[in-house]
DRENDO-1510 file (C-alpha; in Angstrom, 1 decimal, always signed):
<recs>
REC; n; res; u; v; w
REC; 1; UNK; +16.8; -30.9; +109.5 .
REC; 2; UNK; +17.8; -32.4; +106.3 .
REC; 3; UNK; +19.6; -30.6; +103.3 .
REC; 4; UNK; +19.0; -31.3; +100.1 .
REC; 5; UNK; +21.3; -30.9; +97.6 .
REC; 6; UNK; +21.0; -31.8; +93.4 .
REC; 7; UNK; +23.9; -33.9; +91.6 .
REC; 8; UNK; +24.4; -34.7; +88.0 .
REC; 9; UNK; +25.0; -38.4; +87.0 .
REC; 10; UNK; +27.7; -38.7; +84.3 .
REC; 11; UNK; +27.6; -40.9; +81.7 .
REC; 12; UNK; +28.9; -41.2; +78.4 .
REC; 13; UNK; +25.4; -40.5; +76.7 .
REC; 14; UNK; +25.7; -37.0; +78.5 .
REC; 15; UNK; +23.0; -35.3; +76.8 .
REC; 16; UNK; +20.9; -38.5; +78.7 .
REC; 17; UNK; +22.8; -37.7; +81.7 .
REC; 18; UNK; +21.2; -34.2; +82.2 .
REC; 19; UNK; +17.9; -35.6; +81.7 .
REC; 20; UNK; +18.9; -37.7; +85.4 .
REC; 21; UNK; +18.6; -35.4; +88.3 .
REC; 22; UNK; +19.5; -37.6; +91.5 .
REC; 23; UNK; +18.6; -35.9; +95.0 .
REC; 24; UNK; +21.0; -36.9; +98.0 .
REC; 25; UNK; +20.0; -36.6; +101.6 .
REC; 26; UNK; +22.3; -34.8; +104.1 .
REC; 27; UNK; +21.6; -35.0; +107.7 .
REC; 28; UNK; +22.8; -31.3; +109.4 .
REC; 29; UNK; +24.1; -31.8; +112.8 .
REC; 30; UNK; +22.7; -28.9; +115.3 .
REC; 31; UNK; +24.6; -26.2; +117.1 .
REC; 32; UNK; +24.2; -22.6; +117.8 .
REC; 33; UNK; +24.3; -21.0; +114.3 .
REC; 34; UNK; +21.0; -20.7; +112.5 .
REC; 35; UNK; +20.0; -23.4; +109.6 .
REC; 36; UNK; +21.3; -21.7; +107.0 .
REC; 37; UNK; +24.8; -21.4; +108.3 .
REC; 38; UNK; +24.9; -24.7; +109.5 .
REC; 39; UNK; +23.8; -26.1; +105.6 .
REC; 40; UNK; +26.3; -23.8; +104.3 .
REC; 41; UNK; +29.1; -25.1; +106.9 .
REC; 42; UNK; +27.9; -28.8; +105.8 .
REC; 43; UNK; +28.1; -28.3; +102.2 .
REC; 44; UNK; +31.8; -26.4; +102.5 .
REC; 45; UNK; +32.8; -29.9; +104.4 .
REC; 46; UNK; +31.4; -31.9; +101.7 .
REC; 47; UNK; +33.5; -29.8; +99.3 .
REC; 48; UNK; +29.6; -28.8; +97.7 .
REC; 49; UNK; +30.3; -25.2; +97.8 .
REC; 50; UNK; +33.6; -24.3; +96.2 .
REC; 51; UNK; +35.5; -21.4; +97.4 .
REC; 52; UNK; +38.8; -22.0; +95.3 .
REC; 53; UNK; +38.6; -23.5; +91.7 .
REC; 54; UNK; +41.3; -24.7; +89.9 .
REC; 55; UNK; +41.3; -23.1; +85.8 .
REC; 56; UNK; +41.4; -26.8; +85.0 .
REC; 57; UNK; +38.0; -27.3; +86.2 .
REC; 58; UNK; +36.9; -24.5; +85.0 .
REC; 59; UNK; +38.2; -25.5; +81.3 .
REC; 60; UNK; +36.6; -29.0; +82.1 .
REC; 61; UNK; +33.5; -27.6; +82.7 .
REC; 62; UNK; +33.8; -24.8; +79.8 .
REC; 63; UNK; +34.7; -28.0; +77.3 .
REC; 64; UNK; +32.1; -30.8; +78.9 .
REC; 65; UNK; +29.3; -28.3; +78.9 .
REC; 66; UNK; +29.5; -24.7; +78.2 .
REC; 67; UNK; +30.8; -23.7; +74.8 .
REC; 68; UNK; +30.7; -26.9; +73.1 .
REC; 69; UNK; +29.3; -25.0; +70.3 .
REC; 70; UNK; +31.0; -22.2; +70.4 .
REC; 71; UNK; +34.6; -20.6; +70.7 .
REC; 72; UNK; +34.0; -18.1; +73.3 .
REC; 73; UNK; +31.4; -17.2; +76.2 .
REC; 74; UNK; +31.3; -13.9; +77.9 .
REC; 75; UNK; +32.5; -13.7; +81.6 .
REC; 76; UNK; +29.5; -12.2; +82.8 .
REC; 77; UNK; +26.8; -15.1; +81.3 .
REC; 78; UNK; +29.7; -17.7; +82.6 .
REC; 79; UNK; +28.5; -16.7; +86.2 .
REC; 80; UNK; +24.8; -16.3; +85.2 .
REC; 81; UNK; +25.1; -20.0; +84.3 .
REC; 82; UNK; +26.8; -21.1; +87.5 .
REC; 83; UNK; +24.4; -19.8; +89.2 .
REC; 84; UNK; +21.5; -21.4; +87.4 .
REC; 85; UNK; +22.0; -24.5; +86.3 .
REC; 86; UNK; +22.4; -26.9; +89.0 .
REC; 87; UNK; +24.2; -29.6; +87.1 .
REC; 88; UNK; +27.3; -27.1; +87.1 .
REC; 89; UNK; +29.8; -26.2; +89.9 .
REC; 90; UNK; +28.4; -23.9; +92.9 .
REC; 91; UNK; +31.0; -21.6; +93.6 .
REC; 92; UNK; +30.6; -19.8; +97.0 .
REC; 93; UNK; +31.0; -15.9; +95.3 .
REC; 94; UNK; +31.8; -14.4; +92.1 .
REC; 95; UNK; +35.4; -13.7; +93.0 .
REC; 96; UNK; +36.1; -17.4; +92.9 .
REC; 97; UNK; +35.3; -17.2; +89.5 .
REC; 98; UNK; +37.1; -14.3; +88.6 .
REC; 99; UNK; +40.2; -15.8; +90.5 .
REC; 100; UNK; +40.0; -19.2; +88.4 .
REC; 101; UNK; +40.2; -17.2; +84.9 .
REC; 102; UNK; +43.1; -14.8; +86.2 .
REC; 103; UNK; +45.0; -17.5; +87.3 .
REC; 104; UNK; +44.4; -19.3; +84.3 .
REC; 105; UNK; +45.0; -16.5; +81.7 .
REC; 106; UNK; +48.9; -16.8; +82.2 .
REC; 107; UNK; +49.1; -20.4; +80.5 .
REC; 108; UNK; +48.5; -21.3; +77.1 .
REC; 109; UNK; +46.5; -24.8; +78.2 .
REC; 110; UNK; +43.3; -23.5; +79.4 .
REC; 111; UNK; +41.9; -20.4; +77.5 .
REC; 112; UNK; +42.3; -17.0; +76.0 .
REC; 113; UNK; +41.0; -13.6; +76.8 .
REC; 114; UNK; +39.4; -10.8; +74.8 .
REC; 115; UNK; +37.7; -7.3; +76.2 .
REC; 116; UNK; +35.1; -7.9; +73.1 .
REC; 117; UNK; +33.5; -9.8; +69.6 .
REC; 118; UNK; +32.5; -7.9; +66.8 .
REC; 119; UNK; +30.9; -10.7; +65.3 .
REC; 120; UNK; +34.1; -12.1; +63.4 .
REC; 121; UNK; +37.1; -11.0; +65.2 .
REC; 122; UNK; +38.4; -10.8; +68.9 .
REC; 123; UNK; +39.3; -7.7; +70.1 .
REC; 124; UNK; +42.6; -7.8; +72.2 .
REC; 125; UNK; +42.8; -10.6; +72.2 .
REC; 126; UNK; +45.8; -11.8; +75.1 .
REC; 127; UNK; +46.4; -15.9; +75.1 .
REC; 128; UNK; +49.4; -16.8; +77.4 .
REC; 129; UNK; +48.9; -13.3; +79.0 .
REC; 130; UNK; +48.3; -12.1; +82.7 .
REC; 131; UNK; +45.9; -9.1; +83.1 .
REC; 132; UNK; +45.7; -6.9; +86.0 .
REC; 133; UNK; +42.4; -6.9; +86.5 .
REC; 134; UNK; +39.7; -9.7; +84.8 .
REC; 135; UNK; +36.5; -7.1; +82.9 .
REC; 136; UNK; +33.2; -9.3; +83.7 .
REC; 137; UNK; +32.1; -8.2; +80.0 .
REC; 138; UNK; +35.3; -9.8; +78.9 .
REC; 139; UNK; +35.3; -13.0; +76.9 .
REC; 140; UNK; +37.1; -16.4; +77.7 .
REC; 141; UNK; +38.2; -17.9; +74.0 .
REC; 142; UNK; +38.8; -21.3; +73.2 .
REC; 143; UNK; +42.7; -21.5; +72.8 .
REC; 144; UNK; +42.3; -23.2; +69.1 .
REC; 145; UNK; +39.9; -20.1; +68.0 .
REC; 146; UNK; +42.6; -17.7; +69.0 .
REC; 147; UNK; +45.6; -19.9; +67.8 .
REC; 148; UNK; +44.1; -18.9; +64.5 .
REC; 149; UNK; +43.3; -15.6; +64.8 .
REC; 150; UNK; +46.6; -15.0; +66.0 .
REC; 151; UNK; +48.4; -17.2; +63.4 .
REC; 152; UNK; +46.1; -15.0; +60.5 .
REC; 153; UNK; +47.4; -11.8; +62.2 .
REC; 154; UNK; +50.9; -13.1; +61.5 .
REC; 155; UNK; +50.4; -14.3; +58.1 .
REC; 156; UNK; +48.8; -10.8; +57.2 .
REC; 157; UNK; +51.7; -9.3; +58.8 .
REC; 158; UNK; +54.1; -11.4; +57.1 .
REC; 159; UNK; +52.8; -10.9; +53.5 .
REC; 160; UNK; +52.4; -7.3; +54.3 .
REC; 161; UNK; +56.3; -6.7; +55.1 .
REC; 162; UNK; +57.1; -8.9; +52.1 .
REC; 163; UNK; +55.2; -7.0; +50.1 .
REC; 164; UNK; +56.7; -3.5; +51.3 .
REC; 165; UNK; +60.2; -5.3; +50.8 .
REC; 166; UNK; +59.4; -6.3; +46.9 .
REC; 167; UNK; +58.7; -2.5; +46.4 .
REC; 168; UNK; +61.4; -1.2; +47.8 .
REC; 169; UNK; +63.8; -3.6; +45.8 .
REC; 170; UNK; +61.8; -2.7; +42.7 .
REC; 171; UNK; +62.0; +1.2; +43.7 .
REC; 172; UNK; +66.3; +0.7; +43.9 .
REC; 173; UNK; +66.9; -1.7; +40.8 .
REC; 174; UNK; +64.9; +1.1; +38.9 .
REC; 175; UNK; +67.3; +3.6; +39.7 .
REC; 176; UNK; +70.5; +1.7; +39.0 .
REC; 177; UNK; +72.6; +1.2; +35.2 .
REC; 178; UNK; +73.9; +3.1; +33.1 .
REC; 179; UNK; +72.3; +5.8; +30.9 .
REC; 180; UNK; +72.7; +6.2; +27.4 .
REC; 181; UNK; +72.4; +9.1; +25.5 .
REC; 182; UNK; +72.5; +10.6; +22.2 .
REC; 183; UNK; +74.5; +13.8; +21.3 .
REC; 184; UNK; +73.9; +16.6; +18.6 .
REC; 185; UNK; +74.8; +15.2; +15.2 .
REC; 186; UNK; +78.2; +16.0; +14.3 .
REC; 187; UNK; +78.7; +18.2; +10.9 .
REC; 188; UNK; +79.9; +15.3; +8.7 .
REC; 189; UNK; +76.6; +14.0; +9.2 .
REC; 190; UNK; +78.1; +10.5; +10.6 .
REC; 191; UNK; +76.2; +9.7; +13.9 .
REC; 192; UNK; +77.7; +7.9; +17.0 .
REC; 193; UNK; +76.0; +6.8; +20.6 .
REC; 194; UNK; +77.8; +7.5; +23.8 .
REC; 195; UNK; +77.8; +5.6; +26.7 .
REC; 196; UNK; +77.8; +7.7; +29.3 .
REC; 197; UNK; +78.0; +6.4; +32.7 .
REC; 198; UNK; +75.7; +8.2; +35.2 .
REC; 199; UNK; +76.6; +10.3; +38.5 .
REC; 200; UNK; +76.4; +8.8; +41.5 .
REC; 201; UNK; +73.0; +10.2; +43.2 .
REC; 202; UNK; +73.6; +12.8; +46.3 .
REC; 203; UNK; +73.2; +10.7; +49.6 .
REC; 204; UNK; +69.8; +11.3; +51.2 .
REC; 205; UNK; +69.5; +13.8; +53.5 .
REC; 206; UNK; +69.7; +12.2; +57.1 .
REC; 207; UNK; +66.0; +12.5; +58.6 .
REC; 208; UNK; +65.4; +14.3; +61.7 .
REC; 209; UNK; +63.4; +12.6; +64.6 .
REC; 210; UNK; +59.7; +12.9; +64.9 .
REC; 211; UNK; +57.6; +12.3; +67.4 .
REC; 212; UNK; +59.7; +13.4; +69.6 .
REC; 213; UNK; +57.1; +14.0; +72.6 .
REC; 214; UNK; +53.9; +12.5; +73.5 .
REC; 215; UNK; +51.6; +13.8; +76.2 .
REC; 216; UNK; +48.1; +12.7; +77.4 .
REC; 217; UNK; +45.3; +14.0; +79.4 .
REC; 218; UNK; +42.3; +12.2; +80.2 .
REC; 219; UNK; +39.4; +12.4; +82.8 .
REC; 220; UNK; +38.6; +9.5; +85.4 .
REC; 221; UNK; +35.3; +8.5; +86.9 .
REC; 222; UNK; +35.7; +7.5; +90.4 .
REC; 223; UNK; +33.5; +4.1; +90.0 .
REC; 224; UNK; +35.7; +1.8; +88.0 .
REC; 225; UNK; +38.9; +3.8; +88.4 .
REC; 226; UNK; +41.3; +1.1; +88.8 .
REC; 227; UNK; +40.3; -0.6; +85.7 .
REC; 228; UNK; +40.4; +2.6; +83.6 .
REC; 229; UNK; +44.0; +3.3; +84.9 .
REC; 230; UNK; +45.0; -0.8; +84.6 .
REC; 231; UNK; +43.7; -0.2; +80.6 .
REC; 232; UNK; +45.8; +2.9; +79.9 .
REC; 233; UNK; +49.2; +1.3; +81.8 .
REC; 234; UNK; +48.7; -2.2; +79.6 .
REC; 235; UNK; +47.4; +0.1; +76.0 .
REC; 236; UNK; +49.3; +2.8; +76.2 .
REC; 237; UNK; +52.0; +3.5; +79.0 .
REC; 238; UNK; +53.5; -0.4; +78.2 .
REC; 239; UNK; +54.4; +0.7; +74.6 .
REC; 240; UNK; +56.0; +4.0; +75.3 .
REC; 241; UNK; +58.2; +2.8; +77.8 .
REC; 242; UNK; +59.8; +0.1; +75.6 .
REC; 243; UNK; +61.1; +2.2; +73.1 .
REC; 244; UNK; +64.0; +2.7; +72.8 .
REC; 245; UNK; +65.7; +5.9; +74.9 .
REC; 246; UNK; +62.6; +6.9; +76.1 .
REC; 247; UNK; +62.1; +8.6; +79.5 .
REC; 248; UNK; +58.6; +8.4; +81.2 .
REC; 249; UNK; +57.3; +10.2; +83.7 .
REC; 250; UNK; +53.8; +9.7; +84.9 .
REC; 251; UNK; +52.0; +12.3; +87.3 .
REC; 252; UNK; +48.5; +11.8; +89.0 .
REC; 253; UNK; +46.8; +15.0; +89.7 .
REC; 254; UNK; +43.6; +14.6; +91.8 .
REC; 255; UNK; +41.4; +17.8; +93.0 .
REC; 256; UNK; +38.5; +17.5; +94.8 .
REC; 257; UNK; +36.1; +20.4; +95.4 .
REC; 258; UNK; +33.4; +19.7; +99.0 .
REC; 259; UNK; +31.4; +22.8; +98.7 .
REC; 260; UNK; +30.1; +21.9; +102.6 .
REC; 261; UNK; +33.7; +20.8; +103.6 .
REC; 262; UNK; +35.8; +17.6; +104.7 .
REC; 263; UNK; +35.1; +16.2; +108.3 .
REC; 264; UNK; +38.7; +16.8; +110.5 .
REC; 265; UNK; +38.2; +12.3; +110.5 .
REC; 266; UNK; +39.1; +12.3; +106.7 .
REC; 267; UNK; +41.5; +15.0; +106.7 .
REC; 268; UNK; +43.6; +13.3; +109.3 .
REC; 269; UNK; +43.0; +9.7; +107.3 .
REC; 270; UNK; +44.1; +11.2; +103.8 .
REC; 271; UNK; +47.0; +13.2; +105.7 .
REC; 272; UNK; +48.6; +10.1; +107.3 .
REC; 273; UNK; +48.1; +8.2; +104.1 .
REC; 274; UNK; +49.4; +10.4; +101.8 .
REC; 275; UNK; +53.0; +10.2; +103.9 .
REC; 276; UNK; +52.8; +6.9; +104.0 .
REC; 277; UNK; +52.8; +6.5; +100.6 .
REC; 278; UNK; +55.0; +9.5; +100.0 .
REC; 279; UNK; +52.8; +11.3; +98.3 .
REC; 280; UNK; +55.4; +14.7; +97.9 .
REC; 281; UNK; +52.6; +17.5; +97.3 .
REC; 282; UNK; +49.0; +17.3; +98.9 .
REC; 283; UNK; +47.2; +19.8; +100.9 .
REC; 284; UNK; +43.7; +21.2; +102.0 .
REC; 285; UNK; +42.4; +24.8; +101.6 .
REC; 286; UNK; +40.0; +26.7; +103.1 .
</recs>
């Protein structure tokens, strides 16, 4: 049996290059497994199927090809074009994809990431960043387009705590000087202007804290509930828990209602796994 398998030829024209569609010959050996495991054995020898991809061929690829007329492509139509277009990598699952950006997103050579585009600005956008777990509706982001998005954030930021600075020196240099003041007339109808020195203003009261307590309650579907508890531990958890003297507790309460009951097979599986991960209250009731 033969395998046929499709291969770009690169040039430096490379526009000409994809018009050039070259078709190798592969002789399978035989054995017991059926053709189709046996071409798909062949082509992991041949290195044609790729089950680990580095993020620097995945940036080569994203730069040669991809988004060379664009800063961004979302995760999701990355994969639809893999598996397409036969001039680009074939990776053996999606997961090999989704491993290449993760373990790319911690570097600031290959690209950015951003959990959405609204058509002028990336939404979180993380560059040098790990995230727990990589969204296919997520964008990868050329790493110049978000040095400038990020460097704009800055510069906004910048000017925007000068700003609050030049009004708070203009608020203090307007309460400072002296006063002067004019007194009655006196009765030999000569006139004279005092210079009177003012009184130093009361100090401020000291403010009390605010905000002293923040609490949250939220609903999770069962389907993606990983990624739903990854987003509220990176957006909201992370920022509580570096302030200063705070003290965090976090709780997860789960309550499950089976109107025709739990088999004794899952009771005894949830039981045992609960200890094992010392899980302090859990129970089931009649």
């Amino acid at each position: 049996s033969l395998l046929s398998a499709s291969r770009l030829l690169l040039s430096k024209d490379f526009k000409q290059a994809l018009k050039t569609i070259v078709w190798d010959t592969i002789r399978i050996s035989g054995g017991s497994k059926t053709i189709i495991g046996r071409a798909a054995n062949k082509m992991q020898q041949n290195e044609q199927i790729i089950t680990r991809w580095a993020p620097a061929l995945l940036k080569m690829e994203l730069d040669n090809v991809i988004w060379s007329n664009s800063n961004h492509i979302q995760i999701k139509a990355l994969w639809d074009y893999l598996c397409t277009y036969c001039y680009l990598p074939r990776l053996a699952n999606e997961d090999v994809l989704l491993n290449a950006v993760s373990s790319g997103l911690g570097s600031y050579e290959y690209f950015a990431y951003a959990s959405g585009f609204d058509g002028t600005r990336y939404l979180d956008l993380k560059y040098g960043q790990s995230v727990g777990m990589v969204e296919k509706s997520a964008y990868l982001v050329k790493v110049s387009a978000a040095k400038d998005q990020l460097a704009a954030d800055e510069t906004k930021r910048q000017a925007e705590e000068d700003e609050a600075r030049a009004r708070a020196a203009q608020q203090v240099q307007g309460s400072g000087g002296d006063v002067i003041v004019a007194p009655p007339q006196p009765a030999d109808g000569g006139a004279h202007i005092t210079n009177v020195s003012p009184q130093p203003a009361p100090a401020p009261a000291t403010e009390q804290p605010k905000n002293k307590r923040f609490y949250m309650s939220i609903p999770l579907g069962t389907t993606r509930i990983g990624r739903d508890v990854q987003r509220l531990v990176e957006e909201v958890i992370t920022h509580l828990t570096t302030a200063d003297g705070t003290q965090v507790e976090v709780s997860l309460e789960v309550n499950v209602q089976a109107p025709d009951g739990l088999s004794q097979q899952i009771v005894r599986t949830v039981s045992e796994n609960c200890r094992t991960l010392h899980v302090e209250d859990f129970g089931f009731e009649e």
